[in-house]
C-alpha positions in Angstrom: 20.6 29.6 23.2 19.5 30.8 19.3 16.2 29.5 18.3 16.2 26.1 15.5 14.1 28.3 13.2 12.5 25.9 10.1 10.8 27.0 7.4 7.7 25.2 5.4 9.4 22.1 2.4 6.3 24.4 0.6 7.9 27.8 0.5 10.1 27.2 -2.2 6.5 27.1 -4.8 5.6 30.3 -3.5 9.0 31.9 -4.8 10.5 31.9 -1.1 7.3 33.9 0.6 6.7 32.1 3.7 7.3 32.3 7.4 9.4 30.5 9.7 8.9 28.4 12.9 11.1 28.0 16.1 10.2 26.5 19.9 10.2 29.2 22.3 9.8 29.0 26.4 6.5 27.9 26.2 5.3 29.3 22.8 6.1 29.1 19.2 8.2 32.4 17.4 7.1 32.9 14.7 9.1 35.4 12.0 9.0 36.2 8.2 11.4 34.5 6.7 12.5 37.3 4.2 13.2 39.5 6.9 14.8 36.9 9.9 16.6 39.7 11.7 13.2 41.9 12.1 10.1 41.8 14.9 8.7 37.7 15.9 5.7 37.0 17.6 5.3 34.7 20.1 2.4 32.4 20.2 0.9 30.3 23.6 1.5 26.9 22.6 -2.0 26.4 23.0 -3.5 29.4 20.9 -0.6 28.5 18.0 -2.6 24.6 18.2 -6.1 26.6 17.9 -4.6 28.4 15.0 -3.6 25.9 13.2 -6.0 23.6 13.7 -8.6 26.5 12.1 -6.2 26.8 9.2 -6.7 23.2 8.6 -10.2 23.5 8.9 -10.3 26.6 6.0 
């Protein structure tokens, strides 16, 4: 099955620098968008809500 990868509504005002998002067994993939056939990391679910949650909190 090929991953629904999704990209921030906010990467087009950083000139298209962002990263993309896509549900994984049991993690998030995570990728960079300029480059979507190189390396993704795989996040627990629970350590990508941690992450973000401290990125809110920046």
């Amino acid at each position: 099955m090929e991953a629904n990868w999704r990209k921030a509504s906010r990467s087009d005002e950083n000139g298209g620098h962002c990263i993309e998002l896509a549900n994984a067994p049991a993690a998030i993939a995570i990728r960079d968008s300029k480059n979507p056939e190189g390396p993704e990391l795989h996040v627990p679910r629970p350590a990508f809500r941690r992450l973000t949650a401290a990125i809110r909190g920046a």
